[in-house]
Steps between C-alpha positions, in 0.01 A plus 500: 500500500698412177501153387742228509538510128527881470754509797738209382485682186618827666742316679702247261579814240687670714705180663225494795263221603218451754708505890434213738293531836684708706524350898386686774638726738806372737470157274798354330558159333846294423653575218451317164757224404797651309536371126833298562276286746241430198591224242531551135247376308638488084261358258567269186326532189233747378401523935581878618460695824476845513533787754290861467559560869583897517539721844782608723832302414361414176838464311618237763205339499511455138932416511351219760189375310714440209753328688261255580389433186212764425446757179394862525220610324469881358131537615336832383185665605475604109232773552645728759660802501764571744684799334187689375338479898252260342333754244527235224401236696326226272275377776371827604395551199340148439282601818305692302457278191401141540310454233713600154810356448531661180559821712858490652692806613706696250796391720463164535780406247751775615430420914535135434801521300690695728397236773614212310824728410585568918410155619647200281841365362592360888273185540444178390153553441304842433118510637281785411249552813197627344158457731188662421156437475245519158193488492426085379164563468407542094187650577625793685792527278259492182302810648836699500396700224878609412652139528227350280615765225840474558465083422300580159352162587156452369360240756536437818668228434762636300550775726548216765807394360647802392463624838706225703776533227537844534524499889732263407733724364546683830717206575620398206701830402676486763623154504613541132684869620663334742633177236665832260639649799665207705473217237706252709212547796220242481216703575166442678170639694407558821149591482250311216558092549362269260314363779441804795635458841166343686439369819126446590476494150638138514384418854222216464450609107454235225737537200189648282449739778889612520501534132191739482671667707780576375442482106603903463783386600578276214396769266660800594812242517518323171558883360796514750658175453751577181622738700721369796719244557353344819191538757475595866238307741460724772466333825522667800355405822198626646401256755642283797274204405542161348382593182785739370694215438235418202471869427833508387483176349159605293634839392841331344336204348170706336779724367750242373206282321370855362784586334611141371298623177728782417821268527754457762640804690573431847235654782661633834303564792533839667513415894556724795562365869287721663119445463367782301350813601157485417492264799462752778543321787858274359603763253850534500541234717738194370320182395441156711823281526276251289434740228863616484559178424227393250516848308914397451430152290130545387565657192713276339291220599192679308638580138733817589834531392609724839416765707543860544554607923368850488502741788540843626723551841556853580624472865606139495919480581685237312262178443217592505245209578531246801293256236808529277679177633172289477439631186838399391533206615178396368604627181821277514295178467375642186866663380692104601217293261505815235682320222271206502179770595591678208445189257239363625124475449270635726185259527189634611211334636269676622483877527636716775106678567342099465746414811475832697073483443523151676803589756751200405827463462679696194719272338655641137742175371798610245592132253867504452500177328279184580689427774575811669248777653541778724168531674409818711192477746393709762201451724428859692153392623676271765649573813874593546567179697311310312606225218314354203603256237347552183500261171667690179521298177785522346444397141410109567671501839318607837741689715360555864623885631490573869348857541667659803322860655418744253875434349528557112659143451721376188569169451704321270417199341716266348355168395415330865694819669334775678688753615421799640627836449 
């Protein structure tokens, strides 16, 4: 069966996407709310919203999106090839080489090029989608006779680090084709992050443990970095438990500390309301009501800048998702604080994985001034009926939050004033 990468790859090139889960025979379900029942949600400041939702009725769902205060995205799968029926396809080739970057096709440059050429100039962003695997381990890529050549690297050691920076050119040309093409594009990657989409990887791990981990990240990365003008988190949803809700959280703040060293483009996380297909028995399905709502204000509560909807609907009429309003609406919090969000200074505590490996309450605080906090907590472990009050400080001042369900709450304080959002 072909993977999830290499089939959202075949799909985004040519405008498709991965379909939702189709319903059975004879069944039928209500129709999704239109867009003129949805609120507008416009955001102040650096804060952005973006929509990569493609299908049937794409153009009006794109006239609507931006309406209500989205920006489209020109998202390219940057190794396919569409008009040649796939016979200079990048990643067939890389199936067969996974151990010398120094190797790329002889039509790397012109297929990527003409990609870059068809696709941008119509977004506010562009994002190259370029997923595939090398092989990480330096022992089995020192053994490739050919590669260790190719690096003219004496030692092992030398060949180490010429070999991450080359890979990391696979990305990098790209990225700085696409800048001389559509220079007024901001451009980024879906694919390499500075710190890798994980899930179990951060479930119950120490921070020593998460870094080990993940430290080919940061190498392949800092070769990548100079080259794009923000970073993508991706975040999708796997699971209908408790602990997606620190997932996401995790992911966006490992990133957004990660990159802090490089500077201070904006990360956006890539979300999708369905839960994601390598989940067999909820793929395609759309998310929990209480992860609709988290996966709306999370990121900008854990050091992003916005969020990117993504999402392929083929046979969906109109709007597409009956999430949408919840999603919106939970988003509206976020877009009616945005010019005070957008100034402010997110405070940390602890970290998301600390909270999620001892199932409490995540809490992420942004400090408008001394006085004035907006808080967001969520509690998913609890029931849906059931309340908690938790203690947040609040520079000097203890604030006590009540904690309904598994509700992503905001609350504004102001001196003695709570309110909530």
């Amino acid at each position: 069966m072909m993977s999830t990468m290499k089939l959202r790859q075949l799909l985004l090139v040519c405008g498709l996407g991965l379909a939702p889960m189709c319903l059975g025979a004879g069944e039928s379900e209500p129709a999704p709310t239109p867009w003129e029942q949805l609120r507008s949600v416009p955001m102040s400041g650096d804060l952005r919203m973006f929509w990569d939702v493609g299908g049937r009725d794409r153009a009006y769902n794109e006239e609507q999106a931006a309406r209500h205060g989205f920006k489209m995205v020109d998202l390219l799968g940057t190794y396919s090839d569409y008009p040649g029926k796939q016979k200079e396809n990048i990643n067939t080739f890389l199936a067969t080489n996974r151990t010398n970057p120094w190797k790329k096709p002889e039509f790397f440059e012109r297929i990527v090029k003409r990609n870059i050429a068809a696709r941008g100039g119509k977004g506010a962003i562009f994002v190259h989608d370029i997923e595939f695997a090398f092989e990480e381990d330096i022992e089995k890529a020192w053994a490739d006779e050919a590669a260790r050549a190719a690096s003219r690297a004496k030692t092992k050691e030398q060949f180490t680090a010429a070999y991450f920076r080359e890979w990391a050119t696979w990305f990098s040309l790209p990225c700085d084709w696409a800048k001389k093409q559509w220079p007024r594009e901001p451009v980024g990657i879906y694919g390499p992050q500075p710190f890798r989409r994980d899930y179990w990887g951060l479930a119950g791990k120490s921070a020593a443990q998460i870094d080990g981990t993940h430290h080919t990240d940061a190498e392949l990365w800092r070769h990548i970095d100079r080259h794009v003008d923000f970073y993508i988190a991706s975040v999708y949803v796997f699971y209908d438990d408790p602990g997606s809700i620190f997932y996401i959280a995790s992911n966006i703040e490992e990133n957004a500390q990660r990159t802090r060293r490089y500077g201070n483009k904006p990360l956006y996380a890539y979300e999708w309301l369905r839960y994601h297909d390598s989940n067999k028995k909820l793929a395609g399905q759309e998310l929990a009501p209480y992860l609709v709502e988290a996966m709306a204000v999370l990121p900008y509560f854990s050091g992003a800048r916005g969020l990117v909807l993504w999402g392929w609907e083929p046979k969906g009429k109109g709007q597409y998702y009956h999430s949408l309003p919840r999603f919106m609406d939970s988003l509206g919090r976020v877009s009616d604080l945005s010019a005070k969000i957008a100034k402010a200074k997110l405070v940390i505590d602890e970290p998301a994985h600390v909270l999620w490996k001892e199932k409490r309450p995540l809490v992420r605080k942004l400090r408008v001034s001394a006085e004035e906090w907006i808080v967001m907590a969520v509690n998913p472990w609890q029931g849906e009926t059931e309340k908690k009050d938790i203690a947040v400080l609040c520079g000097t001042r203890s604030v006590t939050l009540t904690l309904e369900g598994r509700h992503t709450d905001i609350f504004h304080v102001q001196g003695d004033r709570v309110t909530k959002r």
